[in-house]
N, C-alpha and C positions, 0 to 999 in steps of 0.2 A: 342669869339675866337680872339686870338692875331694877329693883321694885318698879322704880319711875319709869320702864320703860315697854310697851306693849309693842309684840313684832305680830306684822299683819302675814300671812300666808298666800304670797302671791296668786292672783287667777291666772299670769299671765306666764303659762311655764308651760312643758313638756318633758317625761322623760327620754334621756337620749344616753346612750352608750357613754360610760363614766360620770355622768354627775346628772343633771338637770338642763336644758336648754332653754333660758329667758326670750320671751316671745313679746316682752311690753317691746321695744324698740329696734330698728332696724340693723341694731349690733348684732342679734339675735346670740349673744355670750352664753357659751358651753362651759354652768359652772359646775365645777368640779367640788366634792365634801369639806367643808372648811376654807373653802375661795370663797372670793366674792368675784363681781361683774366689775366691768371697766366704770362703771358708776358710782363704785365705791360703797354703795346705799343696800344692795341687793344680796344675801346670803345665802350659801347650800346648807343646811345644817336639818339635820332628819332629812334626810334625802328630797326637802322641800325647799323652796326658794322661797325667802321670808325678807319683806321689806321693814328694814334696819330704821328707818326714818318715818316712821307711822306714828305720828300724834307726838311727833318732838320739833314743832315750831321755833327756829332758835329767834323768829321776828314775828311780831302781830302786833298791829298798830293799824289807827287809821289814816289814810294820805291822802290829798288831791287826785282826785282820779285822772288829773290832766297828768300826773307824773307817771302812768304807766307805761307808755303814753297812750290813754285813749280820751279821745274830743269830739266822739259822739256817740258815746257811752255815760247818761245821766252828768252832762257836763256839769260842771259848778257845785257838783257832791261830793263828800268822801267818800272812800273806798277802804272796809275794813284789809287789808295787807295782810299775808301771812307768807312764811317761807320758810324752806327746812335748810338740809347742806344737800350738795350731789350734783355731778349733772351727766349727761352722757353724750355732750362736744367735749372737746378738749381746745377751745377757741386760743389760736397764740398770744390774741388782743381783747381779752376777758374785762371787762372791768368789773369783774364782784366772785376773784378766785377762794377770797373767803370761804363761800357760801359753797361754789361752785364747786372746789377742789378739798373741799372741808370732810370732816368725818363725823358722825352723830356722835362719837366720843371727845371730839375735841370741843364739845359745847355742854355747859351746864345747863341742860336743861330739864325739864320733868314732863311726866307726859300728863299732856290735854286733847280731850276726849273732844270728836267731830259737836258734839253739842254742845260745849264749851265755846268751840269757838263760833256757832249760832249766836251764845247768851253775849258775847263779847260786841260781836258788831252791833245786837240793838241796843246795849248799853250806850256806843258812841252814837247812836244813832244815825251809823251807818244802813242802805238798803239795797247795798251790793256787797260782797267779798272777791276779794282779788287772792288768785294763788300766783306769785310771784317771788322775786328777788335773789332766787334759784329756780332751775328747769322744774317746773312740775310735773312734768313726764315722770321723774322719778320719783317723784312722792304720787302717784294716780290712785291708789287703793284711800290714801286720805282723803284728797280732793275731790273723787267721788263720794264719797260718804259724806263729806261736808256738803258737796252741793245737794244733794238728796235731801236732805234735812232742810236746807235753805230753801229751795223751794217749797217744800212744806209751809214754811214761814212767810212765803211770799218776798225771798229774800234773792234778789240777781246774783251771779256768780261769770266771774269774768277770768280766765287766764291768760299770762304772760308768760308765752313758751317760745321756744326756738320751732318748734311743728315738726319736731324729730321723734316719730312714734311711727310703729308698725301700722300697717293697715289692719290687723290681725286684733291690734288692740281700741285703735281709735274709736270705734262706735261706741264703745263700752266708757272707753273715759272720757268722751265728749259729751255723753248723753243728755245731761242734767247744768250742763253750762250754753250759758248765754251769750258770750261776748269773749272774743278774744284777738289781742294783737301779738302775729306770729311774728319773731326776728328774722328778719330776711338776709340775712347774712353777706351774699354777694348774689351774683347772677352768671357764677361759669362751676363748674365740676372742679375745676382746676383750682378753684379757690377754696372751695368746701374742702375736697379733698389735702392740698397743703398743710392749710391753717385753723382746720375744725378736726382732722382726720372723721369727716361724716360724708354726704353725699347730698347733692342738691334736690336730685329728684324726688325723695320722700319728704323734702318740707313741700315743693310744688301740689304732689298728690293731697297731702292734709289741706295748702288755703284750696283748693278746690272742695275737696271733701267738707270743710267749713261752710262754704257756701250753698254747697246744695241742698245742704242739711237747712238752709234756712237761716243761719243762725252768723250773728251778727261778727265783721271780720276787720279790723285797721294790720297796717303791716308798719313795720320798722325797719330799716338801714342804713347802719353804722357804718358812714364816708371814711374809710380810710386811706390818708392820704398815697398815692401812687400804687396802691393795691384795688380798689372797686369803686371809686371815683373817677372812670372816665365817660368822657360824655357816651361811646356808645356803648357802652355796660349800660349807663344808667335808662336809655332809651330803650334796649333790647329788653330793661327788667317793667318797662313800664307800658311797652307794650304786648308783653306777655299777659300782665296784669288785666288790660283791657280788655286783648281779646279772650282770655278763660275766666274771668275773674268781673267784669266789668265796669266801669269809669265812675261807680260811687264810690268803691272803697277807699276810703283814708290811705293815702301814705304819707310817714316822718320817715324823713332825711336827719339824721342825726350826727352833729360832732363828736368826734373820735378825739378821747383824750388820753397823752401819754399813760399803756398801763401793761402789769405782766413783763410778757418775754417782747411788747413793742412798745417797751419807753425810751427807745432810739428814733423813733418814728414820732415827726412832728405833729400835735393838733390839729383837726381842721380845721381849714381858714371859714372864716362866717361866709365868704365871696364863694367858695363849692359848692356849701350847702345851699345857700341862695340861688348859685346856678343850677341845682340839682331840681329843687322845684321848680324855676324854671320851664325847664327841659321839659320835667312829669307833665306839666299843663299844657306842653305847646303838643304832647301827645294825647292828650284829652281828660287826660283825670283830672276831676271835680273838684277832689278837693284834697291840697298835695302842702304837707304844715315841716316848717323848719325845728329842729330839736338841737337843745344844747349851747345853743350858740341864743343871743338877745335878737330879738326879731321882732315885736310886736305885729305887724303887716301880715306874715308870713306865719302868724302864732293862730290868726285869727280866721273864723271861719265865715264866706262869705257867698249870698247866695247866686247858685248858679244858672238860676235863670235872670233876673233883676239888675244883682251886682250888692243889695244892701249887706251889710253889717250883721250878721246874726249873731255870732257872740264872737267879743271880743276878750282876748288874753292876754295876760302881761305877766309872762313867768308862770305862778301856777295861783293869781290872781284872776279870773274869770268872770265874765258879766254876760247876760244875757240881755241884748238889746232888741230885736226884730225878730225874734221867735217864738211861736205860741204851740205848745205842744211840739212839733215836731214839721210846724210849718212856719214860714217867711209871711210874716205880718203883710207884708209890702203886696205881693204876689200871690199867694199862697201854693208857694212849691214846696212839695213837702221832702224833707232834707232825711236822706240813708241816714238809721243808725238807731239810739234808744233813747230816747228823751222823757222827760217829767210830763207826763198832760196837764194842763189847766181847766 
């Protein structure tokens, strides 16, 4: 094993006839001594599953928290970023196979300790960390520990996941995070299963599980042209949403840009995504934000009893105008999500 690098000792295993049985995700991969998981991240070696991608961040940096995308999650702050390689979709229309399809060998990197990356975001004077720009599901044994710590520190901690995790595992890696926007991939079996080789029903069961737990949820959906962009997809996913999920949670409609194995497949047009929010509102959610595509209107968040302007966006430019704490100046309805108090 390479100095610079520490492997953590999965919690999330069992043994099973021939190797090890991975319990973090609904793949539940029977690996065998010297395999790894379809994750690529995950190893048998001592007859233990040891996570290959613990404290090897190949990104950490601060970002716009508007770019995770979350807009009601301490809007108009940075968000310390960090992200390993791995993931456990195999999306046909990936746009970050890098990270996603990567190997902890194919990246120079050194290992940095869960309290490292505490001292890092309050150097930026960051007051959240974001696990992102690969599936954190595969790095969980990190992100836990990070978030642990951060709280300590009175530091937020937000993920950017696909919601593809075991039931088995999720209480444990959710525990200690705050906020997260799960990728909502499509809204049929038939899509998951094609073009992720995963299945719909366990991201459904996670944003539910997110919310009962309390704890704060925005979702994502990447319109891809003539695959999950029709209007009643986008209706049947938005009235799921309502009724298990209900009419505060953020949804972004997001532009799909040529990438992967679907750079045959046109861009979406900004007129989808517009029609998609739309649609979202004319079925009752509150508050439904365009991604990818220039929107300013559709960027910004607006309240929903009154009508005023609460904060306005322009790319990953941000201003808050008519909100105090986590209410509408105007009104005072107090608007889902995590806001700065005054």
């Amino acid at each position: 094993m390479p100095e610079n690098q520490q492997l953590c000792v999965s919690p999330f295993q069992n043994k099973a006839k021939n190797g090890r049985r991975c319990l973090l995700c609904p793949r539940q991969c029977l690996i065998k001594p010297g395999q790894k998981g379809q994750c690529l991240v995950r190893e048998n070696r001592g007859d233990n599953i040891l996570s290959l991608n613990y404290g090897q961040p190949v990104a950490a940096r601060p970002d716009p928290v508007e770019k995770k995308p979350l807009y009601h999650f301490l809007p108009g702050t940075s968000i310390f970023s960090i992200g390993t390689v791995g993931c456990n979709l195999f999306c046909e229309f990936c746009q970050n196979t890098e990270l996603s399809r990567g190997k902890p060998a194919d990246f120079n990197t050194s290992y940095t300790a869960p309290a490292h990356i505490i001292s890092a975001a309050l150097e930026h004077n960051c007051t959240a960390i974001a696990f992102t720009y690969n599936e954190p599901t595969v790095y969980a044994e990190y992100a836990m520990e990070i978030a642990r710590l951060a709280q300590k520190k009175d530091i937020r901690t937000a993920m950017v996941s696909s919601g593809y995790i075991s039931s088995a595992a999720r209480a444990k890696v959710y525990r200690n995070i705050d906020a997260f926007n799960v990728d909502l991939k499509a809204f049929t079996e038939h899509f998951y299963k094609k073009f992720c080789r995963g299945s719909l029903e366990p991201v459904l069961a996670t944003m539910k599980y997110i919310v009962s737990q309390n704890k704060m949820l925005e979702i994502t959906t990447l319109l891809l042209p003539g695959y999950n962009d029709s209007q009643e997809e986008i209706k049947k996913e938005c009235q799921w949403i309502k009724a298990n999920l209900g009419t505060d949670i953020p949804l972004h409609f997001s532009a799909f840009h040529p990438a992967y194995h679907f750079k045959n497949v046109p861009a979406t047009p900004a007129a989808t995504v517009k029609q998609a929010v739309s649609i979202a509102r004319g079925q009752g959610l509150k508050f439904v934000y365009s991604g990818n595509v220039y929107d300013r209107e559709n960027s910004s968040t607006y309240c929903p009893n009154c009508g005023a302007l609460l904060i306005e966006r322009n790319i990953y430019q941000t201003k808050i105008k008519n909100l105090q704490g986590s209410k509408c100046r105007k009104c005072g309805y107090r608007l889902y999500g995590v806001f700065k108090e005054e």
